[in-house]
PyMOL Python script that loads the backbone (N, CA, C, O; Angstrom):
from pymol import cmd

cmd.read_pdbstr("""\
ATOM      1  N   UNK A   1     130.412 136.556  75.882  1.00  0.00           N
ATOM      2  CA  UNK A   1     131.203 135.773  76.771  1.00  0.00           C
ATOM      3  C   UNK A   1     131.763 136.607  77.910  1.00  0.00           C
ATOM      4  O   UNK A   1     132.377 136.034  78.810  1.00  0.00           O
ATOM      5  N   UNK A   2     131.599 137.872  77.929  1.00  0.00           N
ATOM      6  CA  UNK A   2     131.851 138.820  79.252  1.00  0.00           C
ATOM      7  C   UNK A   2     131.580 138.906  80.194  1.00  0.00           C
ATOM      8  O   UNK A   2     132.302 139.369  81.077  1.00  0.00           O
ATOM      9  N   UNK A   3     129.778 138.250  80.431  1.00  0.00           N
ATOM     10  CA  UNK A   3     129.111 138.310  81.137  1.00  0.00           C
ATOM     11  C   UNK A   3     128.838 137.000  81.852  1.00  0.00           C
ATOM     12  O   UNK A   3     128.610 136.208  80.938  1.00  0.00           O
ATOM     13  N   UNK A   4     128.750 136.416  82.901  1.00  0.00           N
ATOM     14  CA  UNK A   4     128.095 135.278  83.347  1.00  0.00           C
ATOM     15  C   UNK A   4     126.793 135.821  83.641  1.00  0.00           C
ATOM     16  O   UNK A   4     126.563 137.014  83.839  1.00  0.00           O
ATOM     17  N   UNK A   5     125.796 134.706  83.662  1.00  0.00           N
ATOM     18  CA  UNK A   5     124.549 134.310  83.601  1.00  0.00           C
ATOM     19  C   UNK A   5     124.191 133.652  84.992  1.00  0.00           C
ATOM     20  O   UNK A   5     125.080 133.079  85.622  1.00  0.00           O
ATOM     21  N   UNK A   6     122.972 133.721  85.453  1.00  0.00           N
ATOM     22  CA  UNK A   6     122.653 133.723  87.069  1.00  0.00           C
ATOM     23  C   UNK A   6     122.795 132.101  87.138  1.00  0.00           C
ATOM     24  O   UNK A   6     122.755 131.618  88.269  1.00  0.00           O
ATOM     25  N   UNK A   7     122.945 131.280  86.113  1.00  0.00           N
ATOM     26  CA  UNK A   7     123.445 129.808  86.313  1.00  0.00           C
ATOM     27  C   UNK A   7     124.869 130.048  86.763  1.00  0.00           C
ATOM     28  O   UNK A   7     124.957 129.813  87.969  1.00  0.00           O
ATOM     29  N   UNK A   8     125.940 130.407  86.265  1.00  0.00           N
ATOM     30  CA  UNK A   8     127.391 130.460  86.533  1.00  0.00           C
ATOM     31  C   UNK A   8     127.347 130.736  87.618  1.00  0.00           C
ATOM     32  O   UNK A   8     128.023 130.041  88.376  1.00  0.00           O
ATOM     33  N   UNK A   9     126.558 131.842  88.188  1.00  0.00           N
ATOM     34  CA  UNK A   9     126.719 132.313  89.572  1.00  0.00           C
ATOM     35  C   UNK A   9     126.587 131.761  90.456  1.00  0.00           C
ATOM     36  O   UNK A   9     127.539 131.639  91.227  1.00  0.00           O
ATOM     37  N   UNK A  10     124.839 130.944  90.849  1.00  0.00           N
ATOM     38  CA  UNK A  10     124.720 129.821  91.264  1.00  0.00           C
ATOM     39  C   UNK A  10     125.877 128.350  91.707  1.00  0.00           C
ATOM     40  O   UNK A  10     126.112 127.781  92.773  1.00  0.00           O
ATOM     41  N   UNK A  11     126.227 128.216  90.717  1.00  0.00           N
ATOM     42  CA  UNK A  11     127.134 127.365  90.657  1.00  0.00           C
ATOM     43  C   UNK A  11     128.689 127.437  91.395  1.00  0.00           C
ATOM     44  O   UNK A  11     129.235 126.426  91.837  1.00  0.00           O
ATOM     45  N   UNK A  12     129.460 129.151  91.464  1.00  0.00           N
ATOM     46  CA  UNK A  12     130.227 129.808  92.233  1.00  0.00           C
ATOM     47  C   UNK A  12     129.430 129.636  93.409  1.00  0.00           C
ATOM     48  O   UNK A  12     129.956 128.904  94.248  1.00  0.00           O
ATOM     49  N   UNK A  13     128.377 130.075  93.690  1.00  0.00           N
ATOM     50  CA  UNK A  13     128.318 130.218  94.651  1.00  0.00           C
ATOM     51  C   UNK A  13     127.999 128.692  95.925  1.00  0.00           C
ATOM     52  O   UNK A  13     128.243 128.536  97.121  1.00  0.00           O
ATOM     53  N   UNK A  14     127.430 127.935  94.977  1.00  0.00           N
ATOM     54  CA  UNK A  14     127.545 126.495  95.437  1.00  0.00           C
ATOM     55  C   UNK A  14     128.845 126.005  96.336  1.00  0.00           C
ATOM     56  O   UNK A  14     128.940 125.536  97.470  1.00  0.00           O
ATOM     57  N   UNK A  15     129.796 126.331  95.308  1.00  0.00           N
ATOM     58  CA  UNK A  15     131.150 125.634  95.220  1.00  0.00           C
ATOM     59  C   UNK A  15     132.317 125.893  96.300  1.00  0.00           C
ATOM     60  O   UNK A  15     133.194 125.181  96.789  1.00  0.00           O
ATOM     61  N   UNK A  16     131.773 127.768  96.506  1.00  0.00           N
ATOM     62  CA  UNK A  16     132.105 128.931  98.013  1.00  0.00           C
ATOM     63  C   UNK A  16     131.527 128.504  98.576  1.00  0.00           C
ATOM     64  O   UNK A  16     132.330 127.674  99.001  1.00  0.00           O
ATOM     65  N   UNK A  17     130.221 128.179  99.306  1.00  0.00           N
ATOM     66  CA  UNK A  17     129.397 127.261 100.283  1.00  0.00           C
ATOM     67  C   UNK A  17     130.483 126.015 100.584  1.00  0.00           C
ATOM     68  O   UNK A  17     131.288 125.845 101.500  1.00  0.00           O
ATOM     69  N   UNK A  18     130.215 125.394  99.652  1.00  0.00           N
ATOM     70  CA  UNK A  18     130.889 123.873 100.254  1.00  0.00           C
ATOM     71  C   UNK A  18     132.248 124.003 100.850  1.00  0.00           C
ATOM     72  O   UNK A  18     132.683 123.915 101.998  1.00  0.00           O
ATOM     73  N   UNK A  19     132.648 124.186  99.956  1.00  0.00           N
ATOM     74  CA  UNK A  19     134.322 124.741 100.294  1.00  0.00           C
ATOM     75  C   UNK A  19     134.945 125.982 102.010  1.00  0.00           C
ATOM     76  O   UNK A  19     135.946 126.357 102.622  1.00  0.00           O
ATOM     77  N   UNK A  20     134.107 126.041 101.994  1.00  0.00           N
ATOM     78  CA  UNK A  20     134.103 127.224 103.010  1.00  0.00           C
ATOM     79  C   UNK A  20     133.204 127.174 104.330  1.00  0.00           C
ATOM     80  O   UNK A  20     133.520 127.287 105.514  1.00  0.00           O
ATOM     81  N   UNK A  21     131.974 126.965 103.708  1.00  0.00           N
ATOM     82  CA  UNK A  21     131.087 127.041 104.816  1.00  0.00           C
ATOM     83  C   UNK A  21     130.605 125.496 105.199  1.00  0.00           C
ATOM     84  O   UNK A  21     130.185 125.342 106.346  1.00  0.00           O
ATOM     85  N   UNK A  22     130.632 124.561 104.484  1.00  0.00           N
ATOM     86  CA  UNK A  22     129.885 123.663 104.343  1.00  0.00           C
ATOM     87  C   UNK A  22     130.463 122.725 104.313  1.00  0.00           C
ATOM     88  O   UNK A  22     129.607 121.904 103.984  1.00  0.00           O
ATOM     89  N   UNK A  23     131.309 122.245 104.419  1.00  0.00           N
ATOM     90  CA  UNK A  23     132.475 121.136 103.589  1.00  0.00           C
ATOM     91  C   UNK A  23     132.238 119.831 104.634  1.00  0.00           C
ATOM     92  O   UNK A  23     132.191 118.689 104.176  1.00  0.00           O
ATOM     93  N   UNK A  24     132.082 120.118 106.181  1.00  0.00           N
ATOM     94  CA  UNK A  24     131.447 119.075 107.304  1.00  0.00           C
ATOM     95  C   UNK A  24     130.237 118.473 107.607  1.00  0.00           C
ATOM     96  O   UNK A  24     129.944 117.405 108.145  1.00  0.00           O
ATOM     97  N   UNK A  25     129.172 120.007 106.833  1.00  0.00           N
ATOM     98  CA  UNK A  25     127.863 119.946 107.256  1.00  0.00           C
ATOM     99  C   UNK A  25     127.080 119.189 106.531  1.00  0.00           C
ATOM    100  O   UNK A  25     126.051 118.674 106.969  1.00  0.00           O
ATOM    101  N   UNK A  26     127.586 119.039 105.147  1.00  0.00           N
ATOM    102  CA  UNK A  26     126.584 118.507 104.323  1.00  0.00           C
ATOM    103  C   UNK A  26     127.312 116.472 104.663  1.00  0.00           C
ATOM    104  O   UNK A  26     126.405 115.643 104.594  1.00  0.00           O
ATOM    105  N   UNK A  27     128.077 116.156 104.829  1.00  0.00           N
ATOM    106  CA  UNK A  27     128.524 114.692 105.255  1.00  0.00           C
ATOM    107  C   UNK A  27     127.236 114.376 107.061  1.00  0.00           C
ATOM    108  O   UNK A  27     126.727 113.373 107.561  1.00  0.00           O
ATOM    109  N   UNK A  28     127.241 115.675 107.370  1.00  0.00           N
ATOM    110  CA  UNK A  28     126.964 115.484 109.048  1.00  0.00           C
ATOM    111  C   UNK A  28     125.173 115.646 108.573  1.00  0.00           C
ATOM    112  O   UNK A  28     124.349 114.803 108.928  1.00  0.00           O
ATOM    113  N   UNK A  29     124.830 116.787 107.790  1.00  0.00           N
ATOM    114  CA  UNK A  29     123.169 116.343 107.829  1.00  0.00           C
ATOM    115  C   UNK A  29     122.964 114.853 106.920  1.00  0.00           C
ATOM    116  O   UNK A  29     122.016 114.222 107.387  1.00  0.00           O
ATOM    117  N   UNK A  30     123.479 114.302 106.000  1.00  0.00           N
ATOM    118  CA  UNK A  30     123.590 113.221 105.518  1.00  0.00           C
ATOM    119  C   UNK A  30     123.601 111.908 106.310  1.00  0.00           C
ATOM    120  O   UNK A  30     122.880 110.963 105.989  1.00  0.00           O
ATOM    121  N   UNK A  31     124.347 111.880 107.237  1.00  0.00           N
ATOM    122  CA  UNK A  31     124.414 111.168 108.287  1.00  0.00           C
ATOM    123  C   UNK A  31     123.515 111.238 109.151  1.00  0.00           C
ATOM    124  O   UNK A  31     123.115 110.175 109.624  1.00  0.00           O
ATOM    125  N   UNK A  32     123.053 112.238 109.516  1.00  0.00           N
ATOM    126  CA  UNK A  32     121.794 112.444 110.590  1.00  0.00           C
ATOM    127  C   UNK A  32     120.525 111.900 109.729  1.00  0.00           C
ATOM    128  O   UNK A  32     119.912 111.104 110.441  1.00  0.00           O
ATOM    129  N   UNK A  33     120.065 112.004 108.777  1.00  0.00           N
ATOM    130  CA  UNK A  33     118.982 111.765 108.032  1.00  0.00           C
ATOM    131  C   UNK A  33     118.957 110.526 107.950  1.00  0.00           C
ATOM    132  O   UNK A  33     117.982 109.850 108.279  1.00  0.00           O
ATOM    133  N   UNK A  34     120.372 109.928 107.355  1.00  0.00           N
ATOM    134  CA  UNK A  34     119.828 108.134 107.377  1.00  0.00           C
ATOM    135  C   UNK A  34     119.946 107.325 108.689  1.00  0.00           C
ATOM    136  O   UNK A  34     119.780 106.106 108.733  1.00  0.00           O
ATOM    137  N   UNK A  35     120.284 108.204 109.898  1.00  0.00           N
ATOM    138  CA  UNK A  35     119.937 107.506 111.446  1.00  0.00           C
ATOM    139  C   UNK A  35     118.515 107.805 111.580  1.00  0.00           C
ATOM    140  O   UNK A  35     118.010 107.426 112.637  1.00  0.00           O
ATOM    141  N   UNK A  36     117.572 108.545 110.541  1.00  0.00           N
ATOM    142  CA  UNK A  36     116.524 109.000 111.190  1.00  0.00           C
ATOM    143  C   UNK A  36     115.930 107.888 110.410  1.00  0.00           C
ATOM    144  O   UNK A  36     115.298 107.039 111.038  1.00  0.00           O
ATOM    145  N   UNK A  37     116.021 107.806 109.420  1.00  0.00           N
ATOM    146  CA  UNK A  37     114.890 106.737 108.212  1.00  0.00           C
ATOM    147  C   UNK A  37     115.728 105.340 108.773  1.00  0.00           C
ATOM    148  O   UNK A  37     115.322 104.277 108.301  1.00  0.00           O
ATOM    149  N   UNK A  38     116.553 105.293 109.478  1.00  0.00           N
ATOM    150  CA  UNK A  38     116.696 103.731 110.250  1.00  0.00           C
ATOM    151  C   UNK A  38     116.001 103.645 111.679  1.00  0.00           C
ATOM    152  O   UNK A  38     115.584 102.726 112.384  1.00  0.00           O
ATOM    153  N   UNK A  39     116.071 105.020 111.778  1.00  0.00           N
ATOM    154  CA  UNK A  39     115.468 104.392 113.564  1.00  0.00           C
ATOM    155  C   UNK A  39     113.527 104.814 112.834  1.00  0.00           C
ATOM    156  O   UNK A  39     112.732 104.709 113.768  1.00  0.00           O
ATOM    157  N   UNK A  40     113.013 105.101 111.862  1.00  0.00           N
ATOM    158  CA  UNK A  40     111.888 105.316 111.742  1.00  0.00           C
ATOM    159  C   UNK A  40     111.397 103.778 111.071  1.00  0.00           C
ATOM    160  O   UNK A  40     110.190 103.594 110.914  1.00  0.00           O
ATOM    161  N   UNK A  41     112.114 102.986 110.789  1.00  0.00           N
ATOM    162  CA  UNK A  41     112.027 101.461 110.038  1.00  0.00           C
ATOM    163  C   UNK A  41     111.811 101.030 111.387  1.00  0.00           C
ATOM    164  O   UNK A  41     110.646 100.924 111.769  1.00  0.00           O
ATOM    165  N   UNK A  42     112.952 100.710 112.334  1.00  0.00           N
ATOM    166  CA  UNK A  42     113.037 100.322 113.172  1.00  0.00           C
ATOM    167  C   UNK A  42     111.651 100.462 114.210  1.00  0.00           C
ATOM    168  O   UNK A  42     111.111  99.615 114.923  1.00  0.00           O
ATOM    169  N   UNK A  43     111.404 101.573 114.022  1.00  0.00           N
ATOM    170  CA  UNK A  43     110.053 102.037 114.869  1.00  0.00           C
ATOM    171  C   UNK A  43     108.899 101.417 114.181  1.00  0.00           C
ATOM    172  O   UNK A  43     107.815 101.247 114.738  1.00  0.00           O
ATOM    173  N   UNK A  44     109.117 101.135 113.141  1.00  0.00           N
ATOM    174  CA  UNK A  44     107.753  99.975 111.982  1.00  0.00           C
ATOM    175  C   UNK A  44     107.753  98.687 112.565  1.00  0.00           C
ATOM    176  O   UNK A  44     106.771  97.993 112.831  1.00  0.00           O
ATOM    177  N   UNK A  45     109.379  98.347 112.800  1.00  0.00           N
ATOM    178  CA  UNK A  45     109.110  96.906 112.556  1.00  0.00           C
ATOM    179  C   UNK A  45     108.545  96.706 114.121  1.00  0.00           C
ATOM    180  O   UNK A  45     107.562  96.037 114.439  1.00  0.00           O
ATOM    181  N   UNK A  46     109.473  97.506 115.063  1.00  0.00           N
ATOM    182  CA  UNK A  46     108.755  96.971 116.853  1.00  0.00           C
ATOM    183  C   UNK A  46     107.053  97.523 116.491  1.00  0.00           C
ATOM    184  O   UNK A  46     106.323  96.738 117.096  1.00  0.00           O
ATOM    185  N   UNK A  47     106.568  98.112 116.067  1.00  0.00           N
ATOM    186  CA  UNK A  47     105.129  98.121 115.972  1.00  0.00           C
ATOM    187  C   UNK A  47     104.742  97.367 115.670  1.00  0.00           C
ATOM    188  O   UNK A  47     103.849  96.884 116.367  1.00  0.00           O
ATOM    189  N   UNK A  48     105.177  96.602 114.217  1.00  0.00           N
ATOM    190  CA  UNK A  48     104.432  95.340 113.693  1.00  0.00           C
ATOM    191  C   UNK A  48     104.197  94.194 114.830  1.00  0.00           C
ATOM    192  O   UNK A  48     103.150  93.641 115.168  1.00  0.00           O
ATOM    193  N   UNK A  49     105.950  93.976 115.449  1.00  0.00           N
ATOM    194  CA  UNK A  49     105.912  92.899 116.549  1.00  0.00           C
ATOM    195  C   UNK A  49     104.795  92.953 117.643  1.00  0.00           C
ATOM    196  O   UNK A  49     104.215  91.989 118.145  1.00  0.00           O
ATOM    197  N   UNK A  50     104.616  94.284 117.907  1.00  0.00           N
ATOM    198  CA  UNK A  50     103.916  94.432 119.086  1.00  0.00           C
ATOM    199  C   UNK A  50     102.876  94.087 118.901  1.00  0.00           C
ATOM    200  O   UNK A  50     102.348  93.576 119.888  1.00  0.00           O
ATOM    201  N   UNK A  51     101.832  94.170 117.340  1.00  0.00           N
ATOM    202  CA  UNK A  51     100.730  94.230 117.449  1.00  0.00           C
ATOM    203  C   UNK A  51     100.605  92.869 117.075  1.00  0.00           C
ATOM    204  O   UNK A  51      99.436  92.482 117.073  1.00  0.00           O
ATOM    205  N   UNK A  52     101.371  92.108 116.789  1.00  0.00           N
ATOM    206  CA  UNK A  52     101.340  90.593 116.656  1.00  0.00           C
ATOM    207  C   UNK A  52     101.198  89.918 117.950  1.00  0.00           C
ATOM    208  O   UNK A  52     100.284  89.156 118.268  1.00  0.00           O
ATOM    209  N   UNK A  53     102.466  90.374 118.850  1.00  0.00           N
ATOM    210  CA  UNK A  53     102.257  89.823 120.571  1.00  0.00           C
ATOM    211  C   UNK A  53     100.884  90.275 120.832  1.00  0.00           C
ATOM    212  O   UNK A  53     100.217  89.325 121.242  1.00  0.00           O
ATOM    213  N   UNK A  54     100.095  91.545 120.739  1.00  0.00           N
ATOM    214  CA  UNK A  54      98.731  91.492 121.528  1.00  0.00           C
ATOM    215  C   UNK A  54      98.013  90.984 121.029  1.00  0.00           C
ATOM    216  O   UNK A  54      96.960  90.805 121.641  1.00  0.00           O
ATOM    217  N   UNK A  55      98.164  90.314 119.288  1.00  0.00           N
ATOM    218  CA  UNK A  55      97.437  89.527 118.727  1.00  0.00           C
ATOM    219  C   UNK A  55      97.021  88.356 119.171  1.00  0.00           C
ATOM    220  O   UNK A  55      95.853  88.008 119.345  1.00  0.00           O
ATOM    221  N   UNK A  56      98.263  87.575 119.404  1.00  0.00           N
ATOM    222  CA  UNK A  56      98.277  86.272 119.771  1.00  0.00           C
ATOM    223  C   UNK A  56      98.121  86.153 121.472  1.00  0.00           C
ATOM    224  O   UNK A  56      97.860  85.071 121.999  1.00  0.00           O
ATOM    225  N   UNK A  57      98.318  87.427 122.268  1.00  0.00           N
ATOM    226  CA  UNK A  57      97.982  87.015 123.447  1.00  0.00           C
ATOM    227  C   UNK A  57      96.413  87.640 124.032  1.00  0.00           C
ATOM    228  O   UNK A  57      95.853  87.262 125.061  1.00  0.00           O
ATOM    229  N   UNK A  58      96.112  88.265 123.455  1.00  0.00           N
ATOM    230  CA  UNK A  58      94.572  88.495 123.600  1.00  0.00           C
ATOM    231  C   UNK A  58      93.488  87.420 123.142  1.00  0.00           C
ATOM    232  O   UNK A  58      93.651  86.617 122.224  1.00  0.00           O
ATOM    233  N   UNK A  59      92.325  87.546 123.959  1.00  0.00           N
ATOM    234  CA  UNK A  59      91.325  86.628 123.713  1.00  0.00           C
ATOM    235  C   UNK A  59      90.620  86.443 123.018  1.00  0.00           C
ATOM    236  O   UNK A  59      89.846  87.367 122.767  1.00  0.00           O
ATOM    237  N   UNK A  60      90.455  85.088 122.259  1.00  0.00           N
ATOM    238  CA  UNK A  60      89.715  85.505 121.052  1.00  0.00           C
ATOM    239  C   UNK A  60      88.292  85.776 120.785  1.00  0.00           C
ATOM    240  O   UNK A  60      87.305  85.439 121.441  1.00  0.00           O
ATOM    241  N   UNK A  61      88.405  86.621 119.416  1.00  0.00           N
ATOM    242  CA  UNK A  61      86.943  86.807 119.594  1.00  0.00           C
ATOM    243  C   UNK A  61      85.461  86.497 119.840  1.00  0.00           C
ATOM    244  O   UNK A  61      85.080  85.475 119.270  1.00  0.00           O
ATOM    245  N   UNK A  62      84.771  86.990 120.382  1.00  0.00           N
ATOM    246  CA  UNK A  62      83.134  86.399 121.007  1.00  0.00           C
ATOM    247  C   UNK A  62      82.616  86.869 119.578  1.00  0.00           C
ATOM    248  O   UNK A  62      82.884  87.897 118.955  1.00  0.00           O
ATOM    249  N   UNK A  63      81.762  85.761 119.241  1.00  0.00           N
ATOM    250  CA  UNK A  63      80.766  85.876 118.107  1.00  0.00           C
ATOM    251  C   UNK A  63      79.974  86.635 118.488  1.00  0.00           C
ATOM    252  O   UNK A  63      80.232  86.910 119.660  1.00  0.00           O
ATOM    253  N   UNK A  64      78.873  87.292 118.031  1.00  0.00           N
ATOM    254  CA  UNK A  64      77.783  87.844 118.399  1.00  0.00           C
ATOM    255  C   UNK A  64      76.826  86.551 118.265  1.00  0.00           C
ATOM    256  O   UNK A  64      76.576  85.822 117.305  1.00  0.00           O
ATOM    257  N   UNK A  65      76.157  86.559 120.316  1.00  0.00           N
ATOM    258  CA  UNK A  65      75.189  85.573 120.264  1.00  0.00           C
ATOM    259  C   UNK A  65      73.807  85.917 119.291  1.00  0.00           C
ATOM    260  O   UNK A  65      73.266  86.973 118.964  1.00  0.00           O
ATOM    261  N   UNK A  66      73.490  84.309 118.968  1.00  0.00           N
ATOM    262  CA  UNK A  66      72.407  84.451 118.469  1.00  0.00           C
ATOM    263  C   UNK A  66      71.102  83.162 118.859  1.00  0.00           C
ATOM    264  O   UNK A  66      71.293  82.185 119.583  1.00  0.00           O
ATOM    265  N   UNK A  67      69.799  83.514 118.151  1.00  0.00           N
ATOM    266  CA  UNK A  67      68.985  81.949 118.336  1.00  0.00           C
ATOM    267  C   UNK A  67      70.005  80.669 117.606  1.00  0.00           C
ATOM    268  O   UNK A  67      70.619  80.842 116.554  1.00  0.00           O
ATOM    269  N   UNK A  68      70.026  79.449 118.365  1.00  0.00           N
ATOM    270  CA  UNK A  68      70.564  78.481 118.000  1.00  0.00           C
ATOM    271  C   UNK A  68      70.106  77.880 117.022  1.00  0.00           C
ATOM    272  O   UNK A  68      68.978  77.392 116.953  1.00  0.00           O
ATOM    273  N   UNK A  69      70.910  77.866 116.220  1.00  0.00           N
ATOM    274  CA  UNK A  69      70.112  76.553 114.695  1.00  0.00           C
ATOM    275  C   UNK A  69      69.573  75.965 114.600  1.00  0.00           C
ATOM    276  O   UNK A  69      70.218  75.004 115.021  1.00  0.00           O
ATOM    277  N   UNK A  70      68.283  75.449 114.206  1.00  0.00           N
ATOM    278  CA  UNK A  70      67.488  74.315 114.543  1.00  0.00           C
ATOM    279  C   UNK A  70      68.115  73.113 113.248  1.00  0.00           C
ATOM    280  O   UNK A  70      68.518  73.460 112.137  1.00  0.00           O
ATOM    281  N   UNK A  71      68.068  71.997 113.647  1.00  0.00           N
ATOM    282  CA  UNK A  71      68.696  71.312 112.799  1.00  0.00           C
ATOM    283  C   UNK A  71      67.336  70.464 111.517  1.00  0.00           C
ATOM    284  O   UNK A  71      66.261  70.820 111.033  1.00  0.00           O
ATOM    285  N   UNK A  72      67.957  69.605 111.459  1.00  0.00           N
ATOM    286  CA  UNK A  72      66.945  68.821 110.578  1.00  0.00           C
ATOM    287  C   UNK A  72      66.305  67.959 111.350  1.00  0.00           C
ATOM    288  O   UNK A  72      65.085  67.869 111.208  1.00  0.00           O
ATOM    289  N   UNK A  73      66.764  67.403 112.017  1.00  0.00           N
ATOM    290  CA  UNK A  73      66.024  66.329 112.927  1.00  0.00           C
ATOM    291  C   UNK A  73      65.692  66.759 114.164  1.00  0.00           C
ATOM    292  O   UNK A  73      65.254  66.131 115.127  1.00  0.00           O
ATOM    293  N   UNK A  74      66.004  68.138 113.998  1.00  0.00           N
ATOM    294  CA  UNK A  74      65.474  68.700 115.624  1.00  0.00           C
ATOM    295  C   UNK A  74      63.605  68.898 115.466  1.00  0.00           C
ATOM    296  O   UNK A  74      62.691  68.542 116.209  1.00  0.00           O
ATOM    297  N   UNK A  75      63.624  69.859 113.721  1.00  0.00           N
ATOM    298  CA  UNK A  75      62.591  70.097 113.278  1.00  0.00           C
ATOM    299  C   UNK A  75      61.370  69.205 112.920  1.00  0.00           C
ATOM    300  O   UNK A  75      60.185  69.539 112.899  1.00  0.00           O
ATOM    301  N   UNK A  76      62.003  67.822 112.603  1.00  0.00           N
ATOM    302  CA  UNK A  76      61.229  66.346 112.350  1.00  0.00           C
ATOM    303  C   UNK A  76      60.825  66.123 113.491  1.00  0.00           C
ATOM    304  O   UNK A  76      59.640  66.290 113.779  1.00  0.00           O
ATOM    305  N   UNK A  77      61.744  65.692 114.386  1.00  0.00           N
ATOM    306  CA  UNK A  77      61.062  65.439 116.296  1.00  0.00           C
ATOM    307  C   UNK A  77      60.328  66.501 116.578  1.00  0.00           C
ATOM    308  O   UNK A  77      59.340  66.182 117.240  1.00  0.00           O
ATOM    309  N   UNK A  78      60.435  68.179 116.241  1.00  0.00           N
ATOM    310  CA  UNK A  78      59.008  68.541 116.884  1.00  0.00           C
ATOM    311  C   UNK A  78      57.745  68.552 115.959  1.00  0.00           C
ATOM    312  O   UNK A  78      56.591  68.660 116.376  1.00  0.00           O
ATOM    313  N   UNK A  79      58.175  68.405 114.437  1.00  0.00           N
ATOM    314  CA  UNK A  79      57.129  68.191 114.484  1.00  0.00           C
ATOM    315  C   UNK A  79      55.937  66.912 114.543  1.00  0.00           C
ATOM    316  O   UNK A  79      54.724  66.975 114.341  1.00  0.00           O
ATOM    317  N   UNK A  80      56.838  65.706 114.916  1.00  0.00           N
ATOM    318  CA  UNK A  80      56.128  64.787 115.142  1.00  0.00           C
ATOM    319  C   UNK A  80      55.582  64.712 116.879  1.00  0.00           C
ATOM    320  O   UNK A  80      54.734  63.946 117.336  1.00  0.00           O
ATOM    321  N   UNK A  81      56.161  65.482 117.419  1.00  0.00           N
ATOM    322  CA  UNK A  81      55.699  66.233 118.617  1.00  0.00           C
ATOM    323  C   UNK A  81      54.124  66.294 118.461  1.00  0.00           C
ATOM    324  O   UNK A  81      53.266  65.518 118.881  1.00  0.00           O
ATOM    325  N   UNK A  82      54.011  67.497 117.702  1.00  0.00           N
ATOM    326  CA  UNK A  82      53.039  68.477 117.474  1.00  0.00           C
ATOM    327  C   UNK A  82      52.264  67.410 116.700  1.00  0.00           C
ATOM    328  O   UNK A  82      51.079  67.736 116.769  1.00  0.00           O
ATOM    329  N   UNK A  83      52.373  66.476 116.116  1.00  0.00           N
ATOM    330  CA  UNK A  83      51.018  65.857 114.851  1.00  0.00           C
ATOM    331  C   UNK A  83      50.965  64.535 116.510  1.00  0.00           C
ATOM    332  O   UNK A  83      49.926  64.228 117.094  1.00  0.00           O
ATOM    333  N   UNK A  84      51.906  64.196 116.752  1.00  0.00           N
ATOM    334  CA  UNK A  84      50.649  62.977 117.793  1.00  0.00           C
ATOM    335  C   UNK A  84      50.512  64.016 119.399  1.00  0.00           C
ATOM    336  O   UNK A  84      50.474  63.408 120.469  1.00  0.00           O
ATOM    337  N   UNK A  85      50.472  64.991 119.387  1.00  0.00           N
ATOM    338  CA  UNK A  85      49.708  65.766 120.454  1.00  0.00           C
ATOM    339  C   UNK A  85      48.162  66.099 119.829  1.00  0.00           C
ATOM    340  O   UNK A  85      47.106  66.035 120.457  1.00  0.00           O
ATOM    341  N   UNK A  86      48.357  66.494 118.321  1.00  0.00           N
ATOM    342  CA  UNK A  86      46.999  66.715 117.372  1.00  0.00           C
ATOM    343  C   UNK A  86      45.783  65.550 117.814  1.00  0.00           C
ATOM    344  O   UNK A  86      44.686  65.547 118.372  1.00  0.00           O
ATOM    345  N   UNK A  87      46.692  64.619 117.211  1.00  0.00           N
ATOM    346  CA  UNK A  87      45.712  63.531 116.962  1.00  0.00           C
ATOM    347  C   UNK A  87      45.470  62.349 118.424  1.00  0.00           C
ATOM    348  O   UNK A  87      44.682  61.407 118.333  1.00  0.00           O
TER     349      UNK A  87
END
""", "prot")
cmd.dss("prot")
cmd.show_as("cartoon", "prot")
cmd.util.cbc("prot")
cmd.orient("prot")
């Protein structure tokens, strides 16, 4: 019990920090950190908005053209085309 152990010390020496050196700083980086993780939310959410406004005000998308569908009765009319041109 004569001796302290590099935990006890630690712990003095914590306690001299705060008390002495520290007693403003650790309330003031505390404070600075949660203005930072609010203005970094804040910086999420105007992104989200923004990319919603160019969402909705940009043009919408062009399909990639292609040959047009032939339908069912497009295919019946030619080929009754083609059988009385035959015959």
């Amino acid at each position: 019990m004569g001796t302290f152990s590099v935990w006890h010390w630690l712990i003095v020496l914590v306690v001299v920090l705060v008390l002495f050196g520290g007693g403003g700083k650790i309330p003031k980086l505390m404070r600075d950190m949660g203005q930072g993780v609010n203005a970094f939310k804040k910086g999420l959410k105007e992104e989200d908005k923004d990319k919603a406004k160019a969402e909705a005000t940009s043009e919408p998308k062009k399909v990639a053209e292609s040959e047009p569908v032939e339908t069912t009765a497009a295919r019946v009319a030619e080929k009754e085309k083609d059988a009385a041109a035959s015959s």
